[in-house]
C-alpha positions in Angstrom: -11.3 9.8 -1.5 -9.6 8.0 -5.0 -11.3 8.5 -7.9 -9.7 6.5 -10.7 -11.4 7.6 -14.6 -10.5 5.4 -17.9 -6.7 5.2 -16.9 -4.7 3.3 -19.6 -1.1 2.5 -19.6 1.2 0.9 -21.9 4.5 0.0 -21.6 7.3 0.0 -24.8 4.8 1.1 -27.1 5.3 0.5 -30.6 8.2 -2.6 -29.9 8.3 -6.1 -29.4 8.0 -5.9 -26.0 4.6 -3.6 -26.0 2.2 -4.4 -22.6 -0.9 -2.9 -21.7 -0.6 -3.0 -17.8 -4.0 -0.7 -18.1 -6.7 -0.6 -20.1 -9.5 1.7 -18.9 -9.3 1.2 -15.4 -12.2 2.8 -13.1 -12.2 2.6 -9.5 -13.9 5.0 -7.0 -12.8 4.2 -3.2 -15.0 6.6 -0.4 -13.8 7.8 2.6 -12.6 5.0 5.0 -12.8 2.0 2.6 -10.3 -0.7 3.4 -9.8 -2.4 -0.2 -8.0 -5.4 -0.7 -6.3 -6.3 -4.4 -6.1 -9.4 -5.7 -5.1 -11.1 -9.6 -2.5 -13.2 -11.7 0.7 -12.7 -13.0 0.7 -9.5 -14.5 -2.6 -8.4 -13.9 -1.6 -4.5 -13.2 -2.5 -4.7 -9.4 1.7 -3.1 -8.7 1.5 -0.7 -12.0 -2.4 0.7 -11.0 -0.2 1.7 -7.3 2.3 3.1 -9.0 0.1 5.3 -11.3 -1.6 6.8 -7.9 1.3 7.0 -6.8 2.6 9.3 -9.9 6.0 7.0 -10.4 4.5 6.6 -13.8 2.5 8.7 -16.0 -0.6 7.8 -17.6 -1.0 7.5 -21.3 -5.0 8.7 -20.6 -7.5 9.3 -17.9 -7.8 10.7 -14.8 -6.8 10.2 -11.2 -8.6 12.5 -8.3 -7.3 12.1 -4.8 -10.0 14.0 -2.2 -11.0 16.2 -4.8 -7.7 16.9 -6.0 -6.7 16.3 -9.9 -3.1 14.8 -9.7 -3.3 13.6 -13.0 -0.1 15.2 -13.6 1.6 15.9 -10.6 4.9 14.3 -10.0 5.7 11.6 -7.6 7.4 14.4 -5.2 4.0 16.7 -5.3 2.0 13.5 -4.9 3.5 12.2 -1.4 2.0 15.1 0.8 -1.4 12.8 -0.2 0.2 9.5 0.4 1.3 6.9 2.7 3.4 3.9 1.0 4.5 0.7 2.0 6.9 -1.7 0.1 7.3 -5.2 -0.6 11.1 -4.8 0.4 11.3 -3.9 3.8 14.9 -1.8 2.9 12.8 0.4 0.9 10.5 3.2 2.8 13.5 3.8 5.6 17.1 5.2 5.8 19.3 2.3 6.5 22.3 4.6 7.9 19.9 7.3 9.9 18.6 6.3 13.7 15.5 5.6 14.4 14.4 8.4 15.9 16.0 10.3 12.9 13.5 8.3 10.4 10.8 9.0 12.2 11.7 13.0 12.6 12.0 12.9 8.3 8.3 11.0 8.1 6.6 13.6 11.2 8.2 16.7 8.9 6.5 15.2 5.6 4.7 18.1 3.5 6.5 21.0 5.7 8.9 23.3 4.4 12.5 22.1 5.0 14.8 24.7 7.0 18.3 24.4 8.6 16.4 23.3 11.9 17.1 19.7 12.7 17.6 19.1 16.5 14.9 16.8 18.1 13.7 17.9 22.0 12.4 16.2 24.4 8.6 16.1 23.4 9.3 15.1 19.9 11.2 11.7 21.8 8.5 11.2 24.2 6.0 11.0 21.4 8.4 8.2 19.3 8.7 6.7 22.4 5.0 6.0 22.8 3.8 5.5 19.4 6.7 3.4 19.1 5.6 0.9 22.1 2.2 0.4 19.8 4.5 -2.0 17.8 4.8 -3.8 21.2 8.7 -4.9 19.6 10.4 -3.3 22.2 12.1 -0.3 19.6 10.8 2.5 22.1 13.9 1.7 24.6 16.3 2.0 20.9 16.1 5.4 19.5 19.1 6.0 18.4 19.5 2.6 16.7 20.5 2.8 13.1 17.0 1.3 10.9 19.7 -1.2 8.9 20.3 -3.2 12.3 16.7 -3.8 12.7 15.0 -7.5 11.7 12.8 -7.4 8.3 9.7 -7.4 10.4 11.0 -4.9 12.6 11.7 -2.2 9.7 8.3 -2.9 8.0 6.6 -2.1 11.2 8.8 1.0 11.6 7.8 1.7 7.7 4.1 1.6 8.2 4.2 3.7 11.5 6.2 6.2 9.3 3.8 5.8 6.6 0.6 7.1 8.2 2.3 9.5 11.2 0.7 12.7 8.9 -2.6 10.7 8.4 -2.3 10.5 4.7 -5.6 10.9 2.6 -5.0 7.5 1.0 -2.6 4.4 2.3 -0.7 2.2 -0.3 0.2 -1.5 1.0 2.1 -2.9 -2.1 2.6 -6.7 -1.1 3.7 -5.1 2.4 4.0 -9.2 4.1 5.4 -10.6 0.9 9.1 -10.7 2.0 8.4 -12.1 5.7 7.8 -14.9 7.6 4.2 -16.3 8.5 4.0 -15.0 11.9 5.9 -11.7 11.4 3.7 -11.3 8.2 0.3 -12.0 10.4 1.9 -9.5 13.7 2.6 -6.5 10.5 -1.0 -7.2 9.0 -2.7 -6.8 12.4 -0.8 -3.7 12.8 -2.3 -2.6 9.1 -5.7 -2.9 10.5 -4.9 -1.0 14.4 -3.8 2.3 12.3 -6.4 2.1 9.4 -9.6 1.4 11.4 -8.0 4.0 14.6 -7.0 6.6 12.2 -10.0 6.1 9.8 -7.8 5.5 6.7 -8.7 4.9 3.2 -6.4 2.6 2.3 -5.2 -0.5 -0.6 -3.2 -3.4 0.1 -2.3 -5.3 -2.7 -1.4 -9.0 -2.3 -0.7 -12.1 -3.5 -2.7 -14.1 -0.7 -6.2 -15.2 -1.4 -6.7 -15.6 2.6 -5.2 -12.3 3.5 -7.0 -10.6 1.2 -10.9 -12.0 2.0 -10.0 -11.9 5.8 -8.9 -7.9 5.7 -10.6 -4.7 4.4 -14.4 -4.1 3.6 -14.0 -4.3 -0.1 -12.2 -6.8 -2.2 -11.5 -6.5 -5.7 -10.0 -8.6 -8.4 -7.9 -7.6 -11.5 -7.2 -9.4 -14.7 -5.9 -7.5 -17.7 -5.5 -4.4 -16.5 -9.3 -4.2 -15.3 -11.2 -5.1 -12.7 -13.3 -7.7 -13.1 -14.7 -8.3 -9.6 -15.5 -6.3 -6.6 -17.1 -7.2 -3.9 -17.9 -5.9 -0.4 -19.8 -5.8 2.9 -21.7 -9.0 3.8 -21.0 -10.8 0.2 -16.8 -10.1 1.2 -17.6 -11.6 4.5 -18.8 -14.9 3.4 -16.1 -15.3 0.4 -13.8 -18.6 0.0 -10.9 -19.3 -1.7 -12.8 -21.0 -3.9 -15.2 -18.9 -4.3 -12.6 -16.6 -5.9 -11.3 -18.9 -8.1 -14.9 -20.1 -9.6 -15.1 -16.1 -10.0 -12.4 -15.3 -12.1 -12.7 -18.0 -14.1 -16.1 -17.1 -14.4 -15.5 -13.9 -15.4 -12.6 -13.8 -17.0 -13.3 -17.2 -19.2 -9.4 -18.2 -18.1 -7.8 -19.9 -14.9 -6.0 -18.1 -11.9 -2.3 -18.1 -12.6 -0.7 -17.1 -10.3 1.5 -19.2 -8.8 2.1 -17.3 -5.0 -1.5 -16.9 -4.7 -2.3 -20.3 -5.4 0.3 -21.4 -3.3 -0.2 -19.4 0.2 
């Protein structure tokens, strides 16, 4: 489903402030894989999203999404493949527009825009029951506007948005970062309901070492723009904290630092 070929990127080439983010980056994910991304401080786990995601181009390489070279397609082109979540929950939603309005804009994704804009009656029933999945009561407030909701609230609304069309690969950049514990453990349960009921490829970068063993099937670990573990099935299963930890240092030959990580 993602096929990722000797990407490299560098940012401010040439000055002072040159940085690699990647440096020959290969990753293949199959149909249905649920991978988890995990590293330090500037590792490239945000800027290898991003590069799928076509916000920035890549200096070399190749990036194949089900077959499809979008090596060079813009960030526009790219979304009819994608599904995105945000670290901020104000990003991924229109703050002014209802509810039922955001969700009309994410259900039309891909199809060609006309002068046709009214919502009936089966469109509402539909919001109304996909809506009740969230099980946070925003089926009964359609025509709320998105900036009155709660953090948790909008991120929820974000990720229902975000794979409505089934998208051929799910992006989860630090989607719990900005919440509380238990609104960050009710969004991450949602995570796993659409991706294992839909049968979504998907990749949720994050900055917790617990998170990241306990979801997905697949776990990899980045550190200089590479990955430099990757582990799955039963091996995944029986991974600690620790374990990690004696890992990168093992393969790296430097500690974890990463200050969040270490920390949650």
């Amino acid at each position: 489903m993602l096929e990722i070929k000797n990407v490299y990127k560098t940012f401010n080439p040439g000055t002072i402030n040159e940085k690699r983010a990647l440096n020959g980056l290969n990753l293949t994910l199959n149909d249905g894989d649920f991978v988890t991304v995990i590293g330090g401080n500037g590792a490239g786990k945000s800027t290898m999203l991003n590069m799928i995601a076509g916000v920035y181009p890549v200096d070399s390489g190749a990036i194949t999404i089900d077959g499809a070279d979008v090596t060079r397609l813009p960030e526009h082109k790219r979304a009819a493949f994608l599904g995105r979540v945000f670290q901020d929950p104000m990003m991924g939603t229109a703050a002014d527009m209802w509810i039922e309005e955001n969700l009309a804009l994410a259900a039309r994704r891909g199809q060609r825009r006309t002068l046709k804009w009214a919502l009936n009656t089966a469109e509402r029933k539909y919001f109304r029951e996909i809506l009740a999945e969230l099980d946070l009561g925003l089926e009964d407030r359609l025509s709320t506007k998105v900036g009155l909701l709660s953090g948790g609230q909008r991120q929820a609304l974000t990720l229902l948005m975000a794979v409505m069309k089934k998208p051929k690969l799910l992006l989860l950049d630090e989607h719990t970062a900005a919440l509380d514990p238990k609104t960050a453990a009710k969004v991450l349960a949602l995570s796993d309901k659409f991706i294992e009921e839909e049968h979504l490829t998907a990749m949720m970068v994050t900055h917790n070492m617990k998170d990241a063993i306990a979801h997905g099937n697949r776990l990899i670990m980045m550190n200089n723009g590479k990955i430099i573990l990757d582990i799955a099935g039963e091996d995944k299963k029986r991974l600690t904290v620790d374990d990690l930890l004696e890992a990168f240092t093992k393969s790296s030959g430097t500690e974890f630092a990463n200050d969040r990580a270490l920390l949650s």
